[in-house]
C-alpha positions as CSV (number, residue, x, y, z in Angstrom):
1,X,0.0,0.0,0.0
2,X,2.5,2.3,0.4
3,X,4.3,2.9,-2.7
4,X,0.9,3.3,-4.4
5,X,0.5,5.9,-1.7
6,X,4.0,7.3,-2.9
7,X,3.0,6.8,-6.4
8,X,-0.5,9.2,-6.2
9,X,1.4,11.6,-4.4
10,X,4.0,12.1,-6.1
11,X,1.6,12.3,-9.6
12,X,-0.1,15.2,-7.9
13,X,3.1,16.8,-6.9
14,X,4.5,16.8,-10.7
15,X,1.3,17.3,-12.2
16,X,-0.3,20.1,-10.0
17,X,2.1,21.2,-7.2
18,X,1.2,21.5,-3.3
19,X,-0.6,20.6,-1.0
20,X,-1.1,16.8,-1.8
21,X,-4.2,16.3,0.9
22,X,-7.3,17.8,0.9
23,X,-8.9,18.0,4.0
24,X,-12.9,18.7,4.6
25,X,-15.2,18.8,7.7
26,X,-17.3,16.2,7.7
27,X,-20.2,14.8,10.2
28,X,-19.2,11.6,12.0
29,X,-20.4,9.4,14.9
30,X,-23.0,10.9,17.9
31,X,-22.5,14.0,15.2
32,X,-19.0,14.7,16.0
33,X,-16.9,17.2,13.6
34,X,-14.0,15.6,12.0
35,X,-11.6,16.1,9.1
36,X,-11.7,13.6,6.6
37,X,-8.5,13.2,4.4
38,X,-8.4,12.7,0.8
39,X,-5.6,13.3,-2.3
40,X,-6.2,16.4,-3.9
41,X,-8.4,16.5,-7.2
42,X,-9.3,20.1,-7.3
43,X,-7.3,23.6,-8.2
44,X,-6.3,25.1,-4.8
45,X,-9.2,26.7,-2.9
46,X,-11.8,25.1,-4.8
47,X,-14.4,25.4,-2.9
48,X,-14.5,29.2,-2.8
49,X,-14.9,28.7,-6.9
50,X,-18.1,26.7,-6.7
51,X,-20.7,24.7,-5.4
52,X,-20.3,22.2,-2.3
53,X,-20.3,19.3,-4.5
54,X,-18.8,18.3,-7.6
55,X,-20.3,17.5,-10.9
56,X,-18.9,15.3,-13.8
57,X,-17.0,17.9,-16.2
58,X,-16.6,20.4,-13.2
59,X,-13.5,22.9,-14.7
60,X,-12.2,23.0,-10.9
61,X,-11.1,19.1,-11.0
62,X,-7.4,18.8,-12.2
63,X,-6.4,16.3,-15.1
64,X,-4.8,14.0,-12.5
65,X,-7.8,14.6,-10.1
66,X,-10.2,13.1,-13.1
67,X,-8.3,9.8,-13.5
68,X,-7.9,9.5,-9.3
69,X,-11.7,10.0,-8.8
70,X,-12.8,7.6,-11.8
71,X,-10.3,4.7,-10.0
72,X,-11.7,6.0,-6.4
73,X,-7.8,6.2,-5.3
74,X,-8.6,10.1,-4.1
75,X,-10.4,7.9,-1.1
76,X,-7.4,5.9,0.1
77,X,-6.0,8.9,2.9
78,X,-9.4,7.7,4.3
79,X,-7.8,5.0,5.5
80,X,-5.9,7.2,8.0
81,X,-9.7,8.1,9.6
82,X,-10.5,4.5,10.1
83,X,-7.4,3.9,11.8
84,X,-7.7,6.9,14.5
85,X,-11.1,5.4,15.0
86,X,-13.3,8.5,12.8
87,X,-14.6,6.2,10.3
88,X,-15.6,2.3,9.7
89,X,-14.5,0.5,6.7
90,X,-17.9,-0.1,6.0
91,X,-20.7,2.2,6.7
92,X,-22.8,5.1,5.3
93,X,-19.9,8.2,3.8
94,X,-19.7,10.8,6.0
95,X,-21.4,14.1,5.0
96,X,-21.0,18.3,5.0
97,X,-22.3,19.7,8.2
98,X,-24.6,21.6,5.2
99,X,-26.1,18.9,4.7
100,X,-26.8,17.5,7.7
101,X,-30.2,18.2,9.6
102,X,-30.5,16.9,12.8
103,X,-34.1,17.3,13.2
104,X,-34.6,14.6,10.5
105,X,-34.7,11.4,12.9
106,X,-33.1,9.5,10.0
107,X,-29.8,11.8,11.0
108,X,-30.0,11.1,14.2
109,X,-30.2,7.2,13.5
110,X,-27.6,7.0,10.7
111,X,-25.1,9.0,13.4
112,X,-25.7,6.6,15.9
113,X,-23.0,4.5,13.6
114,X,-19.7,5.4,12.5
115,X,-19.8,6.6,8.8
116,X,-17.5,4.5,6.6
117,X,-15.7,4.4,3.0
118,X,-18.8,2.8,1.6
119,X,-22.2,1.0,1.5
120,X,-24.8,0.1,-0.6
121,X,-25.8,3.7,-1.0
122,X,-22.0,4.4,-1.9
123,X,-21.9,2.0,-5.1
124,X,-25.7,2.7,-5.8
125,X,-25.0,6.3,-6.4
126,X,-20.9,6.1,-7.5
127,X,-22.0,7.7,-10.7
128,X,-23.3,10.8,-8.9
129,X,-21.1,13.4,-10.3
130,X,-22.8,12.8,-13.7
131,X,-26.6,12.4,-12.4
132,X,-25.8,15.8,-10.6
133,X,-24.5,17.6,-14.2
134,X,-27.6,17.0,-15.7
135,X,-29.4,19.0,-13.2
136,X,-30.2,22.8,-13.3
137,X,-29.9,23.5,-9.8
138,X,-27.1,21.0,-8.5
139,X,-27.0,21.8,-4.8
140,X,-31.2,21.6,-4.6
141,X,-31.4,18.3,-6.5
142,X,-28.6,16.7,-4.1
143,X,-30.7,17.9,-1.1
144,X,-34.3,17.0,-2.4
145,X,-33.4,14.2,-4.3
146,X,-30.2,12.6,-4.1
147,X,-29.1,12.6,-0.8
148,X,-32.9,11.0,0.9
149,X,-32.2,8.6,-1.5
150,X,-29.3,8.1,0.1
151,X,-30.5,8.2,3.6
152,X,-32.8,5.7,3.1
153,X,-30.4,2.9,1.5
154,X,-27.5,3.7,3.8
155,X,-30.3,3.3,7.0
156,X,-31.6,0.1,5.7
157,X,-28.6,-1.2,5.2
158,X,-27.3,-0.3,8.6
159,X,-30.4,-1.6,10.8
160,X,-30.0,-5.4,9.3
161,X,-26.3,-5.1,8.3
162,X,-23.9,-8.4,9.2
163,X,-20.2,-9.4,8.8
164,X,-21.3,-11.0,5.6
165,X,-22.8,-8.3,4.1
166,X,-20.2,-6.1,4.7
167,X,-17.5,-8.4,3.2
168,X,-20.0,-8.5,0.3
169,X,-19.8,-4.6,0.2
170,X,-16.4,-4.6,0.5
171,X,-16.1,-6.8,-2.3
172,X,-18.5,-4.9,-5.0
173,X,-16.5,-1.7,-4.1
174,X,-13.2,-3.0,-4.7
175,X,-14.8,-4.0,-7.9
176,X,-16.2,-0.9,-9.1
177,X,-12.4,0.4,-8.1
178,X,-11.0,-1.7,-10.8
179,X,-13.6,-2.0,-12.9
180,X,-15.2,1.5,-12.8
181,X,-18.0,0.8,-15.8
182,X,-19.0,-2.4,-13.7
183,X,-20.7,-0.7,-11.3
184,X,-23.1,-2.4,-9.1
185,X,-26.3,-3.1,-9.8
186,X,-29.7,-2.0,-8.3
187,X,-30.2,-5.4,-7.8
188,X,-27.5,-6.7,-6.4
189,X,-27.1,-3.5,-3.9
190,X,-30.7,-4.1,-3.1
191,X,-30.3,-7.6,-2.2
192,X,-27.9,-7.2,0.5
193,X,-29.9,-5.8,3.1
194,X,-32.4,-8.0,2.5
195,X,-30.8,-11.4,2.6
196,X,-30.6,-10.4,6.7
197,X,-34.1,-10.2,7.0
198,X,-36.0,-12.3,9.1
């Protein structure tokens, strides 16, 4: 793992300078603030030349940032939150205080967990840059549309979730990694909750 940690560095370092990380507030367990790591994909200061999320096509993503984000290798600093005890490997991704709304009892559920690198809702949406593009209104169709979506699959999955299922999680994501045009299906995310059902 670590020369391939080496490796992405050092491809942001010759292709687009400093800083290598990124580094975001995010919403973790019990609703917690932490800063979740990733490798940089975006011109510096980004976020003060945009929207809080990023569509397919958007001009802030660097050319090296474009080919990390299709492989999902941006994610791997993550790995640095699971091991100081911020994330799970599995669970629902962590979200923008923006975003968040406590007085939604599905927040309050979904926080009662650790958030994670993925889930169901994580390989059901991974195209979600592109659904977003299409939109008019980005930020308005990721509140209202996207992200209950979201809420709902990433609940589900967590209420009836097992060691099984997550290894099966783990798996499909690992796919779509290497395979990023295999993509799992609806079905197949689906499924996985529901095979825990009594």
């Amino acid at each position: 793992m670590g020369p391939l940690f080496a490796g992405v560095a050092a491809a942001i370092w010759w292709t687009d300078g400093t800083p290598i990380l990124f580094r975001h507030t995010r919403v973790g367990l019990k609703g917690r603030l932490f800063r979740l790591c990733k490798f940089r994909t975006m011109i510096p200061d980004a976020e003060s030349k945009g929207p809080a999320i990023t569509i397919a096509a958007d001009r802030r993503v660097t050319q090296t940032g474009r080919w990390l984000r299709r492989y999902k290798l941006d994610e791997l600093p993550q790995l640095w939150n699971v091991l100081v005890g911020d994330m799970s490997m599995v669970g629902a991704r962590p979200e923008t205080p923006c975003f968040v709304d406590t007085a939604d009892t599905r927040w309050t559920e979904l926080l009662s967990a650790r958030p994670g690198l993925t889930d169901p809702a994580t390989l059901a949406f991974r195209d979600e840059e592109a659904l977003l593009a299409g939109q008019e209104d980005q930020e308005q169709f990721y509140r209202e549309s996207v992200l209950p979506a979201k809420l709902d699959l990433s609940l589900k999955y967590q209420q009836t979730r097992t060691l099984l299922t997550d290894t099966r999680v783990l798996a499909l994501t690992l796919l779509s990694c290497l395979r990023p045009g295999a993509t799992a299906s609806p079905g197949l995310v689906d499924r996985i909750p529901r095979e825990t059902s009594p």
